[in-house]
VEXDREN-2710 file (C-alpha; in Angstrom, 1 decimal):
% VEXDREN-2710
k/r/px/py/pz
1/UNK/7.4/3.9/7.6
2/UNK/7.4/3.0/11.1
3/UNK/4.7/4.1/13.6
4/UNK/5.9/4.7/17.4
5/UNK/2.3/5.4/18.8
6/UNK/1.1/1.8/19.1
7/UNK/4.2/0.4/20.6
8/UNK/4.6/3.3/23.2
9/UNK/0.9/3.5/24.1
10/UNK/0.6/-0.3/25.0
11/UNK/3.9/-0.6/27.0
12/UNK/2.7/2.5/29.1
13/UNK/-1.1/1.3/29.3
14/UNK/0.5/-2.3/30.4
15/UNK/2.4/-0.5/33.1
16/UNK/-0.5/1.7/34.3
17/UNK/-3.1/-1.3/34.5
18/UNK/-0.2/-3.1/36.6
19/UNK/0.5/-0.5/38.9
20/UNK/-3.4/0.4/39.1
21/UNK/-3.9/-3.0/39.9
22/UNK/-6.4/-3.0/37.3
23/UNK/-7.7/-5.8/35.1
24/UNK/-8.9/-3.8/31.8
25/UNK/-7.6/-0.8/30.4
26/UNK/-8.4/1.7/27.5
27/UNK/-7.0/4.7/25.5
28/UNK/-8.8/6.6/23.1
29/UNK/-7.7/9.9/21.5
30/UNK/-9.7/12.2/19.2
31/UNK/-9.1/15.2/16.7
32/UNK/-9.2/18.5/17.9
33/UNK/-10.9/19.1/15.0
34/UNK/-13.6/16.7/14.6
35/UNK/-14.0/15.3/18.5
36/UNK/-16.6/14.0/18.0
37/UNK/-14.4/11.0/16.1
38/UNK/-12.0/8.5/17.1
39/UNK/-8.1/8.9/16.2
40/UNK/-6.5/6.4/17.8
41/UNK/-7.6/3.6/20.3
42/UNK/-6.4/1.2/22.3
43/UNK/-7.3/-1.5/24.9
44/UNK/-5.9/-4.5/27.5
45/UNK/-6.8/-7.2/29.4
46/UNK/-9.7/-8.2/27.2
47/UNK/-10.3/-11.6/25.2
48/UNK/-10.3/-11.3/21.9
49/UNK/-14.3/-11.4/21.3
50/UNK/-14.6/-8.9/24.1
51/UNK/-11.8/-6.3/21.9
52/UNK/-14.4/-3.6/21.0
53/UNK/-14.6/-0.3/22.5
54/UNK/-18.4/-1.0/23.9
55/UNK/-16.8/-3.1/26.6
56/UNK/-16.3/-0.1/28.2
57/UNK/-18.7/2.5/29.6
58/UNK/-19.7/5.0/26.7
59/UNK/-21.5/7.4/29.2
60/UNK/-17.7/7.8/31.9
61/UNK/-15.9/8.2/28.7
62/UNK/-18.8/11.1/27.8
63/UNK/-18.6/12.7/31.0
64/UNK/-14.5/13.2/31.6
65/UNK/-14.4/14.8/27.8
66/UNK/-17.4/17.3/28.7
67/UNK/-16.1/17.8/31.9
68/UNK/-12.9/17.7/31.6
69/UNK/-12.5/16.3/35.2
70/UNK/-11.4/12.9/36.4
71/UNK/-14.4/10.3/37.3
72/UNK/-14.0/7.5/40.4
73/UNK/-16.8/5.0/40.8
74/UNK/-16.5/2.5/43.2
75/UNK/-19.4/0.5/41.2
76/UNK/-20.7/1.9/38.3
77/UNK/-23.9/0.3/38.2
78/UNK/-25.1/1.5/41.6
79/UNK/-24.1/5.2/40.5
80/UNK/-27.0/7.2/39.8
81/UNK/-24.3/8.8/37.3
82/UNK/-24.1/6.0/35.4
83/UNK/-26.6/3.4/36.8
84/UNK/-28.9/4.2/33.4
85/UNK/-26.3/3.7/30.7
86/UNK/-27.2/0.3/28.2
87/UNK/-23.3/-0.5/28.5
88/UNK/-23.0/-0.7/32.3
89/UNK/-25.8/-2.3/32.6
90/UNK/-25.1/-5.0/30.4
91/UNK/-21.8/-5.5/31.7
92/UNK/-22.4/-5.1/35.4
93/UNK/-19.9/-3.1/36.0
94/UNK/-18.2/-2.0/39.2
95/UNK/-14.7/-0.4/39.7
96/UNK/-13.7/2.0/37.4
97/UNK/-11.4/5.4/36.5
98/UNK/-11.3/7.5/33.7
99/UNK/-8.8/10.5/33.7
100/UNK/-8.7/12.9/30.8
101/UNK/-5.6/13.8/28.5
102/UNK/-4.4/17.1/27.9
103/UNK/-5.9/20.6/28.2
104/UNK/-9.5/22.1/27.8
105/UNK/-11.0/20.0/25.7
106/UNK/-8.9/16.9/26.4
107/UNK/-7.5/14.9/23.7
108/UNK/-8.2/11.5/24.8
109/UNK/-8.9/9.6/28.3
110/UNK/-7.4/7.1/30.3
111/UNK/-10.2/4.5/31.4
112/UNK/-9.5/1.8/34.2
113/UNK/-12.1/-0.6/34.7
114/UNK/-12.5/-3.9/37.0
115/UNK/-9.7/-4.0/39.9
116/UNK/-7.7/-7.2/40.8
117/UNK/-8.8/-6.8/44.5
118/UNK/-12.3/-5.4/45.9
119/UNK/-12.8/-2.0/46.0
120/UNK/-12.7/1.3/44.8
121/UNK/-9.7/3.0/42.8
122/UNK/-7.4/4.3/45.5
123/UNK/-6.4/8.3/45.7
124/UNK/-3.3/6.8/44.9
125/UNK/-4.3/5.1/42.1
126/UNK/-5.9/9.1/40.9
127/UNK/-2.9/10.5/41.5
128/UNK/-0.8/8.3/39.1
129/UNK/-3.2/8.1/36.4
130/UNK/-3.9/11.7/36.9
131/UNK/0.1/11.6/36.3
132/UNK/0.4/9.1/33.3
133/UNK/-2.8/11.1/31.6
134/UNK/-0.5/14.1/32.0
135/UNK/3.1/13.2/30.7
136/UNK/2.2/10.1/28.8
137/UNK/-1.0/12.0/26.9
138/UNK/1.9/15.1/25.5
139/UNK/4.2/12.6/24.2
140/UNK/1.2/10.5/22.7
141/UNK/-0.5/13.9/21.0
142/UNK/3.2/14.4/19.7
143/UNK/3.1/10.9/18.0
144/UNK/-0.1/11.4/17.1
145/UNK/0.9/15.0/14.6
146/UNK/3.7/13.5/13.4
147/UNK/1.6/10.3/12.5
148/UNK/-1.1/12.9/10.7
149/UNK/2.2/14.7/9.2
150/UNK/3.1/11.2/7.3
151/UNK/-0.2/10.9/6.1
152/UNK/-0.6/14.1/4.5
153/UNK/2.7/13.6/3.0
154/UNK/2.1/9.8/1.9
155/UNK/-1.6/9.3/0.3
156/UNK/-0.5/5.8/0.3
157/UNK/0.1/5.3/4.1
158/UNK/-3.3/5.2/5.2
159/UNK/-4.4/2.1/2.3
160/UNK/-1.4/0.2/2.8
161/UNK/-2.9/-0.9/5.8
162/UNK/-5.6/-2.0/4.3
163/UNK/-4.1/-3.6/1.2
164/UNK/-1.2/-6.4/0.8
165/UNK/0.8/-3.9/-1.4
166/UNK/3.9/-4.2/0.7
167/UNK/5.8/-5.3/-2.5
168/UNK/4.5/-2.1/-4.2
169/UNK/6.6/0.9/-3.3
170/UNK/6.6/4.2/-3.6
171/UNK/4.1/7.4/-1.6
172/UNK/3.3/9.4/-4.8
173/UNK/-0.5/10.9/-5.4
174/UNK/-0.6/8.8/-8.5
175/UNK/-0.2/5.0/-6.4
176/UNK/-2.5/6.7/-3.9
177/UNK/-5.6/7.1/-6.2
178/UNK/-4.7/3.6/-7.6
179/UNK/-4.5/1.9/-4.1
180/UNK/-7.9/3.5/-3.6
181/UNK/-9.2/2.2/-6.7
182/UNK/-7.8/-1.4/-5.9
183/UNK/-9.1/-0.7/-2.1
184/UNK/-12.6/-0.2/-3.9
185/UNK/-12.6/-3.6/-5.8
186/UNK/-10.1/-6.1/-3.6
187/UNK/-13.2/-7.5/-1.5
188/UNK/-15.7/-7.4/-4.8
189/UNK/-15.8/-10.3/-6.4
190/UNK/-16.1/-9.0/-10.0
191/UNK/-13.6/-9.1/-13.2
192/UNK/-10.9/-6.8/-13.2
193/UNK/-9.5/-5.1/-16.4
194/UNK/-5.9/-3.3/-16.0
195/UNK/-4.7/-0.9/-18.1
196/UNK/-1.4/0.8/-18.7
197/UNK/1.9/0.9/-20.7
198/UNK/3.9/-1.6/-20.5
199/UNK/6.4/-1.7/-17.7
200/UNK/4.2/-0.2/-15.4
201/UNK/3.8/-3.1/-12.9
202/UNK/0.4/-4.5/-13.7
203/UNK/1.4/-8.2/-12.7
204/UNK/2.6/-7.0/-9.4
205/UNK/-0.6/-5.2/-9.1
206/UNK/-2.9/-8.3/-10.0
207/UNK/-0.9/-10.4/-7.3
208/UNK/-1.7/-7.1/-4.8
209/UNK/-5.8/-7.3/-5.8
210/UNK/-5.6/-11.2/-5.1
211/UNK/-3.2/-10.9/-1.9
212/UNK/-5.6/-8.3/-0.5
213/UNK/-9.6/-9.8/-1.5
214/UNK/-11.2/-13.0/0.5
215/UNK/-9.1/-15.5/-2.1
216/UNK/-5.7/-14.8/-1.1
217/UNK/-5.4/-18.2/0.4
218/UNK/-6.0/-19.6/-2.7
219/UNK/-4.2/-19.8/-6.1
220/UNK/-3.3/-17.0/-8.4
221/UNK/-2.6/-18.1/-11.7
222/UNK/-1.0/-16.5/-14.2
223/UNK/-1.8/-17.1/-18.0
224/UNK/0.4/-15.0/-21.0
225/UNK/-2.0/-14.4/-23.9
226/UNK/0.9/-13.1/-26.0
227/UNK/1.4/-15.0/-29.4
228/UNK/-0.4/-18.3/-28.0
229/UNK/-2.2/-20.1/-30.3
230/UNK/-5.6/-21.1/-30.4
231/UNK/-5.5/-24.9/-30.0
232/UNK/-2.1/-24.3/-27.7
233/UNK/-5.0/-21.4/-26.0
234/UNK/-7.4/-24.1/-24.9
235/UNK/-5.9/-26.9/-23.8
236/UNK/-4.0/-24.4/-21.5
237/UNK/-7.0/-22.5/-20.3
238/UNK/-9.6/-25.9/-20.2
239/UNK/-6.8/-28.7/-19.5
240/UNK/-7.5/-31.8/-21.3
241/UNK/-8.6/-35.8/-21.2
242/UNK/-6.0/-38.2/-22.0
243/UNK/-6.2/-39.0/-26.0
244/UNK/-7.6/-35.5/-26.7
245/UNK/-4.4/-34.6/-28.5
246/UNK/-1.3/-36.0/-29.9
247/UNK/0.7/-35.2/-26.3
248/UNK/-2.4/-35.9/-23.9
249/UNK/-1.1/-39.1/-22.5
250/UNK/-3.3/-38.2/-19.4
251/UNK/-5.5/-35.8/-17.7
252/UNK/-4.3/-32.5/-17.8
253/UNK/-5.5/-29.9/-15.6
254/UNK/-6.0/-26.6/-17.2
255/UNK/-5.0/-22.5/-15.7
256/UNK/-8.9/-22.9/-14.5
257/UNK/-8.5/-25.7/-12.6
258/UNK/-5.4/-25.1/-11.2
259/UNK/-6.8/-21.4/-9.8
260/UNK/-9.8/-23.1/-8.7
261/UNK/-11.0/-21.1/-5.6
262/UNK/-8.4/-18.4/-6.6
263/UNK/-7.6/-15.5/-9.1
264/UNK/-6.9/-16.0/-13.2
265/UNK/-4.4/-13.6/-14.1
266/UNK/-4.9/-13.0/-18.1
267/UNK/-1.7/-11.2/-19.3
268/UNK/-2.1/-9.2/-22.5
269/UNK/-5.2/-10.0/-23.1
270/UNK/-5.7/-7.8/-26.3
271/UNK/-3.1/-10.3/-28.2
272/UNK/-5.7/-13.0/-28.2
273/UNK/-7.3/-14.6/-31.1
274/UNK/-10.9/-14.2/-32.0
275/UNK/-11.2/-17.7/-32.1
276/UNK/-9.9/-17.5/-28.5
277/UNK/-11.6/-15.0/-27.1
278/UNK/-15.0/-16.7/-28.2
279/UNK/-13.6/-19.5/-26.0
280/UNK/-12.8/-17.0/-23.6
281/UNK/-16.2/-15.2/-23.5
282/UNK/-18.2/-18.6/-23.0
283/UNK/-16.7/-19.7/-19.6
284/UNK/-17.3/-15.5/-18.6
285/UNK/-21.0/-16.1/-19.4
286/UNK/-21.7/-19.5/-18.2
287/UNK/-19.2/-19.9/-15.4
288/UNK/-18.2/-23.6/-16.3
289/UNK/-16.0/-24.8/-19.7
290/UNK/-15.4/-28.1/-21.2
291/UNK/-11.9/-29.8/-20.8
292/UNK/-10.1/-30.6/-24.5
293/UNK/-12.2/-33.6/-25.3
294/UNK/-14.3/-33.9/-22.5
295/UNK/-18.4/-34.1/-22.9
296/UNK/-18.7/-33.2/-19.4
297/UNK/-18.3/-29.5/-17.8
298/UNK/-16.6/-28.4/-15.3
299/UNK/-17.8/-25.3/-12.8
300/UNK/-15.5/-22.2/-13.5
301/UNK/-14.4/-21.1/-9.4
302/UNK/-12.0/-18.0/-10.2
303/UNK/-12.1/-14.4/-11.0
304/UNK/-10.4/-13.3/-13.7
305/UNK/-8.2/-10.4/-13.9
306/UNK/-6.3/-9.4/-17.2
307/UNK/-3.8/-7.4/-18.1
308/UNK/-3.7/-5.5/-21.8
309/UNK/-0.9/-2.2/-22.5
310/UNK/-3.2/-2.1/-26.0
311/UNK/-6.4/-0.3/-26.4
312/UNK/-8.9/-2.7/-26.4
313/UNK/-11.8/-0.1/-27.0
314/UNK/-9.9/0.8/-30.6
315/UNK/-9.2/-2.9/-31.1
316/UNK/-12.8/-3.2/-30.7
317/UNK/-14.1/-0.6/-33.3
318/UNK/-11.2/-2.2/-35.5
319/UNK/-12.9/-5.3/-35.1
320/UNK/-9.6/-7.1/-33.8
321/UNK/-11.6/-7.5/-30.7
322/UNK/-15.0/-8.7/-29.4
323/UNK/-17.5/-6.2/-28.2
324/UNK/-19.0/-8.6/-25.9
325/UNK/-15.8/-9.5/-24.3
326/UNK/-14.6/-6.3/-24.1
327/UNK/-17.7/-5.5/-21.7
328/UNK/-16.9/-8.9/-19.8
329/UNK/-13.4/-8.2/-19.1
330/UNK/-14.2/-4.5/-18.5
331/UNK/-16.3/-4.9/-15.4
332/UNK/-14.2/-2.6/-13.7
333/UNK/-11.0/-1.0/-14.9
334/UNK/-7.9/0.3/-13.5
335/UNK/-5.4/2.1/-15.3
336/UNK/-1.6/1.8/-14.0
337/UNK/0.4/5.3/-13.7
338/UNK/3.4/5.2/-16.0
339/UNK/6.8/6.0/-14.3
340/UNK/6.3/9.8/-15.6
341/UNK/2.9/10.3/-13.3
342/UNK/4.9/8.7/-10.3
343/UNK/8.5/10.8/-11.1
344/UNK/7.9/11.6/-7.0
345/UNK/8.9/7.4/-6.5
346/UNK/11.6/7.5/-8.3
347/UNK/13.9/8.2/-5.4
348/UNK/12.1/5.2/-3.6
349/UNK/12.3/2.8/-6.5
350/UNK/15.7/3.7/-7.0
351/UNK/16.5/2.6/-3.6
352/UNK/14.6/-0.1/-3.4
353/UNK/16.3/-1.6/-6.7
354/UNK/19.8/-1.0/-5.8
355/UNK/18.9/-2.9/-2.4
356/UNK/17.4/-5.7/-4.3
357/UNK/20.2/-6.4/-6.9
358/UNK/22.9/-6.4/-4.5
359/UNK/20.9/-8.8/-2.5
360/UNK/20.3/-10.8/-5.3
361/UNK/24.0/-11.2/-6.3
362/UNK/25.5/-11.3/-2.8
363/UNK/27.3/-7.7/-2.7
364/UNK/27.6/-5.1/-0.2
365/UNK/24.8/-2.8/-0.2
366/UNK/25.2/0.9/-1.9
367/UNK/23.6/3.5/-1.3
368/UNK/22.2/6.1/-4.5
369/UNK/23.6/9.5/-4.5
370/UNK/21.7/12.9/-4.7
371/UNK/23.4/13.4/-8.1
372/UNK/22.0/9.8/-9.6
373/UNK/18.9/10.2/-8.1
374/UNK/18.5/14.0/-10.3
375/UNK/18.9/12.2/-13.5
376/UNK/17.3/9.2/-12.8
377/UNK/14.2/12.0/-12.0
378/UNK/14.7/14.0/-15.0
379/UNK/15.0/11.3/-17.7
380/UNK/12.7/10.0/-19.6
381/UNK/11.4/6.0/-19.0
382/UNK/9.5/4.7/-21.8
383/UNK/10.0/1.1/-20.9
384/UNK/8.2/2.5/-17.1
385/UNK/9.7/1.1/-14.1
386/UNK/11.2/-2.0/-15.9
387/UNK/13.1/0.2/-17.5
388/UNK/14.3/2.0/-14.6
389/UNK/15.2/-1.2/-12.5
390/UNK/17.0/-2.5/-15.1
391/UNK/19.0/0.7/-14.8
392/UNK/19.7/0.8/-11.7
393/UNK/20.4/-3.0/-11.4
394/UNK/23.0/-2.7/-14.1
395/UNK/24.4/0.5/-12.7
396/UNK/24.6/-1.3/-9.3
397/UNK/27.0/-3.9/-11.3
398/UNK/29.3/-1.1/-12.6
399/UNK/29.6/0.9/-9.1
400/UNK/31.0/-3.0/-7.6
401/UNK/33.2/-3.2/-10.1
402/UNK/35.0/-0.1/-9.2
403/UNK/34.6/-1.0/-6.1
404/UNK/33.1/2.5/-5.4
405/UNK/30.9/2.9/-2.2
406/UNK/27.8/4.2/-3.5
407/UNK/26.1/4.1/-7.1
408/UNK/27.3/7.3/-9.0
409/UNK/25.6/9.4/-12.2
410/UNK/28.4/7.7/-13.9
411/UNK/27.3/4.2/-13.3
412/UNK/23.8/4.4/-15.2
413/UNK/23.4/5.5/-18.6
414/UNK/24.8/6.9/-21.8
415/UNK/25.3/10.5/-20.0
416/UNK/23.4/11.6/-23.2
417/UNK/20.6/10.1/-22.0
418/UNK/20.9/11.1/-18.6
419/UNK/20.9/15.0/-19.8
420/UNK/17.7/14.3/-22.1
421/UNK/15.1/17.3/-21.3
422/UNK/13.0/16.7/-18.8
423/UNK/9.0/16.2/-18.7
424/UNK/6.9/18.4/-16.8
425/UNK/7.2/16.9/-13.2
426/UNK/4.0/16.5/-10.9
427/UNK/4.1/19.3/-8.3
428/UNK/6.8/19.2/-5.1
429/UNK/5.0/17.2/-2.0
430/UNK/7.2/18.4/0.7
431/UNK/10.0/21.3/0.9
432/UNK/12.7/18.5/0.5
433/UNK/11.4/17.4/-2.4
434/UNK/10.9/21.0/-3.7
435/UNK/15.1/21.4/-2.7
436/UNK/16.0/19.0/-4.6
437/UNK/14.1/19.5/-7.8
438/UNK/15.8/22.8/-8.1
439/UNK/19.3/21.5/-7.3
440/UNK/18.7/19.7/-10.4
441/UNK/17.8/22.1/-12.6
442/UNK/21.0/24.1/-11.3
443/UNK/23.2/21.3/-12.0
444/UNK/21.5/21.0/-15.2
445/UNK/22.3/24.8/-15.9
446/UNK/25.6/24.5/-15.3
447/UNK/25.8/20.8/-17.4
448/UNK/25.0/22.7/-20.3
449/UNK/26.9/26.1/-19.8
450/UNK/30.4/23.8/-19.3
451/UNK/29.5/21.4/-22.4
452/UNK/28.9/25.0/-24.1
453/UNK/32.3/26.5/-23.1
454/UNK/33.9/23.3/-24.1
455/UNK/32.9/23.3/-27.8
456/UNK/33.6/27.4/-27.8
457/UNK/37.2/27.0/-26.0
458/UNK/36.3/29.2/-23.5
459/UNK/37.7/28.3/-20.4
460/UNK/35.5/30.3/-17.4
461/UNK/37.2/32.4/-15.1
462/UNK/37.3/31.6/-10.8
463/UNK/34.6/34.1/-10.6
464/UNK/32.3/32.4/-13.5
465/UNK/32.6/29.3/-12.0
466/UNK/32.3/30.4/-8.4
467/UNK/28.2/31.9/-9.9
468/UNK/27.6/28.8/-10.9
END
């Protein structure tokens, strides 16, 4: 979602340090209810190493909030305001005006420091700081809300810009406590274990945990456990010498090698072998492997994520899979949401997958009506959000070949499937989404009372159809 507050602040900062004839400027605003922390805050006219907030004077900044009055020093260093404080001190410095924002206490301050020419800030200069501090510092607050308002409705806002999870969408509490979980672990360098049922995105989220820790400049590999065989298993994980099998007519580098420095994605890891995952469990424990016919190892440089939609810890007691690996793999585990904890995306995924497939065929984009986006919300997706982009892909296909304008309840599913009962839905986040929950169950009400009247014969009067 797009944030106004940076762009605004630096293009009125910029003009204010021009006009000022100032070389360094700062912003800082606070919460009203906890001042004693930073909200937001920005500076200019500083090199990069010099871009921390104790390049400016902690103890001016101190004074306009608990005064609440505008402070001009012609040199900061010989003020006996000031002349004591570690930070002007160390930085010697001279000119400077701060101006606080907004009422009693202020919000924020304006802070000027260093002038192109010799000398003291001018009255002048006050007055149009005073000025800026005044109209600039409502507008900013403003901004400010209505940033706190997004993140109180999207738990995800605030981690996205930690996290490379651009690709991931969706603002539902369920992908905010599993952005926080992958917040957690992304700069760790320990094994990952993801859980879930199948569908649920777990690939896209092992390319997000490798995107977002200190390797994402390296590979990510991706290995598919799923009916490979055990000799097929190790020459693909180890790589081999030439003449250690009937097709090795040279060296082959294995998924280790090529992820060297990077991340080994394991994909259904619970469909291995126990053959394989003896293999497996030996390069965990040692760090290094032995290439297919090769007396020499090799060091082992990746972390290993996998994947599983099984339940390793029954496959465990059912002796289908190793204890010992099990522990190895399960270092620290992340279950994926299915669709039906994250029914609040929908809408967004919806979106986002009829953009995609009439990108990815060359047609005009369509929007998704109110009506599609109700049963899309109220159906049931065992197959997760695969299922569902699969859906809407295919309904996107029907709506161009009608050439209808937008995709319709009648481009997706057998309607039978559509009117399926509902699950329980995770509570409303907003009143919009609260409005439009119970327009669908009223158009769900009325669904059945028509399909009801039709099998009767009963044909409902103006005034029965009017209550409706």
């Amino acid at each position: 979602m797009h944030d106004d507050l940076p762009q605004f602040l630096a293009e009125a900062l910029s003009l204010l340090i021009a006009v000022a004839g100032a070389r360094r400027g700062y912003i800082q605003m606070r919460a009203a209810d906890a001042p004693e922390s930073r909200q937001y805050s920005l500076m200019q006219g500083m090199a990069a190493e010099e871009l921390s907030a104790e390049a400016f004077s902690s103890s001016i900044i101190a004074e306009a909030y608990a005064t609440g009055e505008a402070i001009v020093t012609a040199s900061a260093q010989l003020d006996p305001r000031f002349s004591h404080s570690k930070s002007v001190k160390a930085r010697r410095l001279e000119a400077v005006l701060c101006v606080p924002m907004g009422g009693t206490p202020p919000i924020g301050v304006v802070y000027l420091q260093d002038r192109v020419e010799v000398g003291s800030f001018t009255n002048v200069d006050l007055a149009r700081t005073q000025l800026f501090a005044r109209n600039v510092g409502r507008v900013a607050d403003r901004l400010l809300w209505q940033r706190e308002r997004r993140n109180a409705a999207d738990p995800t806002l605030r981690l996205r810009a930690k996290l490379a999870v651009d690709a991931i969408v969706g603002s539902s509490a369920a992908l905010g406590a599993l952005f926080q979980q992958l917040a957690v672990v992304a700069p760790m360098n320990v094994g990952v274990l993801l859980t879930g049922e199948s569908g649920t995105g777990k690939t896209q989220l092992a390319h997000a945990l490798h995107d977002s820790s200190s390797r994402a400049g390296r590979p990510f590999v991706e290995l598919n456990c799923t009916a490979l065989p055990d000799e097929l298993f190790e020459s693909e994980l180890f790589g081999a010498v030439p003449g250690a099998h009937s097709t090795a007519t040279k060296r082959i580098p294995g998924k280790i090698e090529a992820a060297e420095g990077g991340t080994l994605f394991l994909d259904e890891i619970g469909e291995l072998s126990l053959r394989s995952q003896a293999k497996l469990l030996q390069v965990l424990q040692s760090g290094s492997y032995y290439p297919l016919g090769s007396a020499s190892p090799r060091k082992a440089d990746v972390r290993v994520v996998a994947a599983t939609n099984a339940d390793l810890a029954a496959a465990v007691k059912g002796r289908t899979f190793r204890e010992d690996l099990y522990y190895r793999l399960n270092v620290f585990p992340i279950r994926v949401p299915s669709l039906s904890e994250r029914r609040g995306d929908i809408l967004l995924l919806a979106q986002h997958f009829s953009r995609s497939a009439c990108e990815q065929n060359g047609l005009p984009l369509l929007r998704v009506t109110e009506s599609a986006v109700m049963a899309l919300e109220y159906r049931d997706w065992p197959g997760n959000i695969r299922e569902l982009a699969h859906a809407v892909h295919a309904a996107v296909l029907r709506a161009q070949s009608e050439g209808s304008a937008a995709v319709e309840r009648r481009h997706l599913q057998a309607a039978r499937d559509l009117a399926s009962a509902p699950v329980e839905p995770e509570a409303p986040r907003n009143f919009h989404d609260a409005t439009r929950r119970f327009q669908a169950a009223r158009w769900r009400s009325a669904h059945h009372r028509s399909v009801a009247c039709a099998h009767t014969g009963h044909r409902l009067s103006c005034s029965e159809q009017r209550a409706q």
